[in-house]
C-alpha positions as CSV (number, residue, x, y, z in Angstrom):
1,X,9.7,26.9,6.6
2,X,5.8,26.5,6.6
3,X,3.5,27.2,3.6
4,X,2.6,30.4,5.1
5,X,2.9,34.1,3.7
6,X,2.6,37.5,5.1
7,X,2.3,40.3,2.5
8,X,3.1,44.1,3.0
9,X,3.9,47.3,2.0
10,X,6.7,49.7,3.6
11,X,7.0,52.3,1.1
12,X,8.0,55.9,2.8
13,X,9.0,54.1,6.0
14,X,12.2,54.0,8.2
15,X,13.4,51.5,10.6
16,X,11.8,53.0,13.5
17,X,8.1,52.9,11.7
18,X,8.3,48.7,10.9
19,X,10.7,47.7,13.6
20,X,7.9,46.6,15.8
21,X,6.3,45.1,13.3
22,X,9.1,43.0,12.2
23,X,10.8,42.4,16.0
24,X,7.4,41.0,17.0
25,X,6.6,38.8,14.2
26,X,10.1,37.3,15.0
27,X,9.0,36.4,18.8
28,X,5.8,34.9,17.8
29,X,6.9,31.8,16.1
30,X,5.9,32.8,12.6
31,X,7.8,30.0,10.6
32,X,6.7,31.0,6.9
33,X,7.9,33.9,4.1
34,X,7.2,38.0,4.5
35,X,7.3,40.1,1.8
36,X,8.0,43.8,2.1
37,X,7.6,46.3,-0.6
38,X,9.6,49.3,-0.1
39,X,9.9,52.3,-2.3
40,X,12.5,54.4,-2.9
41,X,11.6,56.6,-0.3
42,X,12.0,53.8,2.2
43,X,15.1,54.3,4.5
44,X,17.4,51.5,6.3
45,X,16.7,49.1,4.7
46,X,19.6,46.9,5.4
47,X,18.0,47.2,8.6
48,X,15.1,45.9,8.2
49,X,16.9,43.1,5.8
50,X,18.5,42.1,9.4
51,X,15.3,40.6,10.5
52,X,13.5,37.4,9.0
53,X,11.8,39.2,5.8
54,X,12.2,39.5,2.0
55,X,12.8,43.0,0.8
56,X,11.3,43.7,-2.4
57,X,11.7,47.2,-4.0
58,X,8.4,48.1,-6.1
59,X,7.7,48.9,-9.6
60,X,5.0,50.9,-10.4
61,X,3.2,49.1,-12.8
62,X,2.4,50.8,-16.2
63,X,-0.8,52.6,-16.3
64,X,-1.3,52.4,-12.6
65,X,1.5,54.5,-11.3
66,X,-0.7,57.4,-10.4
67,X,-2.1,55.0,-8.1
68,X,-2.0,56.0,-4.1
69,X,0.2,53.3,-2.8
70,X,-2.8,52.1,-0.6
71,X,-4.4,51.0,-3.6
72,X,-1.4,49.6,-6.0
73,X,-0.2,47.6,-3.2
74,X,-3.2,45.4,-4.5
75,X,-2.1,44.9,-7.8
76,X,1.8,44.2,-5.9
77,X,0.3,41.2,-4.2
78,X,-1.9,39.9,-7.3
79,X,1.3,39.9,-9.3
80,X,3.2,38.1,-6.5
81,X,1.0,35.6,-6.1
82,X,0.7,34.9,-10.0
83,X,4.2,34.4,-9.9
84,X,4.9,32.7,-7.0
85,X,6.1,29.0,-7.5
86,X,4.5,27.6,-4.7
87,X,1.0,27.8,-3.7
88,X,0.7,28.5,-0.1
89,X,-1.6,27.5,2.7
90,X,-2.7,30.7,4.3
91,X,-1.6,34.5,3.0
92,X,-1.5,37.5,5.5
93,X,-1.9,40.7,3.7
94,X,-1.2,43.3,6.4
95,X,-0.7,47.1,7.4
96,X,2.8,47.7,8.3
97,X,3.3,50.5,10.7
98,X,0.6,50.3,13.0
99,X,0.5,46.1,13.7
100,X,2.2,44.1,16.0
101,X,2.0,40.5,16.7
102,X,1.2,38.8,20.2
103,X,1.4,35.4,18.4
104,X,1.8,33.5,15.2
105,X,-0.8,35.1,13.0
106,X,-1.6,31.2,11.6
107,X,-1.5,29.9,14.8
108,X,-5.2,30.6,14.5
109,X,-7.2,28.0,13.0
110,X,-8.8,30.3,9.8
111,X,-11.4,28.9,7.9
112,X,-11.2,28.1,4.4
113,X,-12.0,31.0,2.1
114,X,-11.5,35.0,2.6
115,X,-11.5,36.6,6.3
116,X,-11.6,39.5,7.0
117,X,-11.8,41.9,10.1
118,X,-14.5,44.2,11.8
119,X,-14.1,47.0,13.9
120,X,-15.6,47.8,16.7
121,X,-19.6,47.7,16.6
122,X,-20.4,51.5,17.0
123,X,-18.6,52.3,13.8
124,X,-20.4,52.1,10.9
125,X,-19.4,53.1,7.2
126,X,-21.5,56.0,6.9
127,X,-21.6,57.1,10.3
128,X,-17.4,57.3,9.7
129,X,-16.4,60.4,7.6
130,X,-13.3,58.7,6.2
131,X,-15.2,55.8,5.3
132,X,-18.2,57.4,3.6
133,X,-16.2,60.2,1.6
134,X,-14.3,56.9,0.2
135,X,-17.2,54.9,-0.9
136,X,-19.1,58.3,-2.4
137,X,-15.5,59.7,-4.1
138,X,-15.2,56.5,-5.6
139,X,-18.2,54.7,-5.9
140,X,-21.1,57.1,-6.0
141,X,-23.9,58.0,-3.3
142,X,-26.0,55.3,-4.3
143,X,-23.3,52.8,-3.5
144,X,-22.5,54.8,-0.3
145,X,-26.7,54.3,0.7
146,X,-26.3,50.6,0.1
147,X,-24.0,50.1,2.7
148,X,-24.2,53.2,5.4
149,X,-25.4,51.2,7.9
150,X,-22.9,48.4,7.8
151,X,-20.1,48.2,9.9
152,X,-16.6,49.2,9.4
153,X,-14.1,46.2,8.0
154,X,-10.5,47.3,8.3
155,X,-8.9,46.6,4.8
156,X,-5.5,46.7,6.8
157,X,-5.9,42.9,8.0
158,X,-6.9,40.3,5.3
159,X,-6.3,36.1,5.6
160,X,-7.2,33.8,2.6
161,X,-6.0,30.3,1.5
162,X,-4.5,30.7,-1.7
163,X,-7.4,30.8,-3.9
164,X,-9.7,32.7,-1.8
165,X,-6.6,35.5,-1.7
166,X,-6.0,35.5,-5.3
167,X,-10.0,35.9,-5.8
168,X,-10.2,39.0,-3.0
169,X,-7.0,40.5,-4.9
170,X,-8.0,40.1,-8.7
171,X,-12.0,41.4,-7.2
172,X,-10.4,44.4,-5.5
173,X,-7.9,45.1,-8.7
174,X,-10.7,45.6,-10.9
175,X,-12.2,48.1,-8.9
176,X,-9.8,50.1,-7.7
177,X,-9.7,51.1,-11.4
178,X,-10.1,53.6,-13.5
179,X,-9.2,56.2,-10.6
180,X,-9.8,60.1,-10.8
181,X,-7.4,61.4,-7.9
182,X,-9.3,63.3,-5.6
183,X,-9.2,65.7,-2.0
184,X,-8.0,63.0,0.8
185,X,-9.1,60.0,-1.7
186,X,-5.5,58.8,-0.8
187,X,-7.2,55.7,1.3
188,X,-10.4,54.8,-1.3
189,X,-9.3,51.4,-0.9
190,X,-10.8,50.9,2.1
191,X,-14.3,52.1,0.5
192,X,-14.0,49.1,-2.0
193,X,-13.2,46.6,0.4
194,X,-15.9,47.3,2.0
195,X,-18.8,47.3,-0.3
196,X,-17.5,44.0,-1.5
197,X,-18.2,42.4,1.7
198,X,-22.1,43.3,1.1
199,X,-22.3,43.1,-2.5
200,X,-21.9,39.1,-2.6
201,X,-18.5,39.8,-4.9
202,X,-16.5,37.4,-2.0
203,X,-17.6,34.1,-1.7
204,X,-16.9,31.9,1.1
205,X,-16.4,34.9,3.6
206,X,-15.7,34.8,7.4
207,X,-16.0,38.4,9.3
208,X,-14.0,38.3,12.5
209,X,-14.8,40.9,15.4
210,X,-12.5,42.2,18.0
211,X,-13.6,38.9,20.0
212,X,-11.4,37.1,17.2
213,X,-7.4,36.9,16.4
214,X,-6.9,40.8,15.1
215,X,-7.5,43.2,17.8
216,X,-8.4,46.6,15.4
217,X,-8.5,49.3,17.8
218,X,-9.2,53.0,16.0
219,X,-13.1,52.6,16.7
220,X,-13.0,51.5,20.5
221,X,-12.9,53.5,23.6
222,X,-10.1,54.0,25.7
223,X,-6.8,52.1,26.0
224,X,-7.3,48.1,25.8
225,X,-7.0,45.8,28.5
226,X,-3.7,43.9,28.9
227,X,-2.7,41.1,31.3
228,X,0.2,40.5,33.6
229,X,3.0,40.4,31.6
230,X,2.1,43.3,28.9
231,X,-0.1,41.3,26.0
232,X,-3.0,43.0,24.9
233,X,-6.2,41.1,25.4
234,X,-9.0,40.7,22.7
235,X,-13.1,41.7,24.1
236,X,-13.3,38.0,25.1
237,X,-10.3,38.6,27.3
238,X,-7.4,36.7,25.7
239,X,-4.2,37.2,23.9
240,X,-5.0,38.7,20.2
241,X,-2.6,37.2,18.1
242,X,-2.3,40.5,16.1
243,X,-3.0,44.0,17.3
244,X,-3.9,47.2,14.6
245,X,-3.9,50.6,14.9
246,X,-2.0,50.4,18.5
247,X,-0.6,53.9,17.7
248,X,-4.6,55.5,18.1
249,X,-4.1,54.8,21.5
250,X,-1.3,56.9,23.5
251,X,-0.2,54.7,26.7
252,X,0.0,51.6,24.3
253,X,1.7,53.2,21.4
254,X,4.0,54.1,24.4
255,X,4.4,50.7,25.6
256,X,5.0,49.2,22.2
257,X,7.8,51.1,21.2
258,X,9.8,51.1,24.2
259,X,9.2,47.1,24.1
260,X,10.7,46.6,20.6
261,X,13.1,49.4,21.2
């Protein structure tokens, strides 16, 4: 087993929402440790125990159980990672239901520190009403001006050595807190993520655009290219090693599922 880890959360889910998920990260090659955490909402899971991954049922930590699960699955990881007995190479955190992979995700050779992933170009935080009521729910409307004109980085993708992701997590923990729930604030964690890409709270940072390993597709137009056999290609034309958000687009959400069927 390499000295690789892929971090996730499942909670809510059934068999049918992961199983691409997991049946392609068994074809790419993908040699290291992935950790689910399900919920006691999550259904089948003996099913999803069938394929190469750790099931890990959640506990709400005290004092952050009113968290939405987008944000606690931060402090999941943090503790994880401050517990874990090895210290690993690379770390994957990673959206669940809406990724595939094409390839190993480490295949790619990452550089040293945090990455993390851009959408497409003509999205931009406060151009993106998801994005914009996040940041200003959460952070204010000054914080929101600071970064309005920034693009979009999907906080569904993340890749750090060891330090770098236990620097990213312990950053994002600290302000994803104190929380006031609020009207469709479930997904406010995006909002922090990204205004600590432009706030210099990440050192050692590498942004990756859809010309890079992680295809993220909500922003871009139209269904993405594929080749010959099926594998959908990047903007420079090849292979992404992962693909997000393929259910945004109907003809490959279509494709996916009857291929891991």
């Amino acid at each position: 087993m390499s000295d690789h880890l892929i971090l996730g959360l499942a909670a809510g889910y059934h068999y049918g929402d992961v199983r691409p998920f997991l049946s392609s990260l068994e074809r790419s090659g993908f040699t290291g440790r992935c950790v689910l955490f399900v919920s006691d909402t999550t259904r089948d899971l003996d099913r999803m125990a069938e394929h190469a991954v750790t099931i890990t049922p959640l506990a709400k930590p005290e004092g952050i159980a009113h968290l939405p699960y987008n944000a606690l699955r931060y402090f999941l990881y943090l503790d994880y990672l401050y517990s874990a007995e090895t210290e690993f190479e690379r770390i994957l955190i990673t959206d669940v239901r809406d990724v595939i992979f094409q390839d190993d995700p480490f295949a790619h050779a990452w550089p040293d520190g945090i990455n993390c992933t851009l959408e497409d170009a003509s999205a931009t935080l406060g151009g993106c009403p998801y994005n914009s009521h996040w940041i200003q729910g959460h952070q204010g409307k000054e914080t929101l001006a600071e970064v309005a004109g920034k693009r979009i980085s999907c906080s569904g993708t993340t890749v750090a050595d060891h330090a770098g992701m236990l620097h990213y997590l312990k950053t994002m923990t600290d302000r994803l807190v104190p929380y006031t729930p609020g009207e469709r604030m479930a997904g406010y964690d995006q909002g922090v993520h990204n205004v600590l890409l432009h706030d210099g709270a990440l050192p050692c940072l590498t942004l990756h655009d859809n010309c890079g390993p992680i295809l993220t597709l909500a922003s871009t137009k139209g269904e993405p290219d594929t080749d010959e056999a099926g594998f959908v290609l990047n903007d420079n034309g090849k292979r992404a090693h992962m693909v997000h958000q393929y259910d945004r687009k109907p003809d490959l959400f279509k494709m996916i599922r009857q291929r891991y069927a």
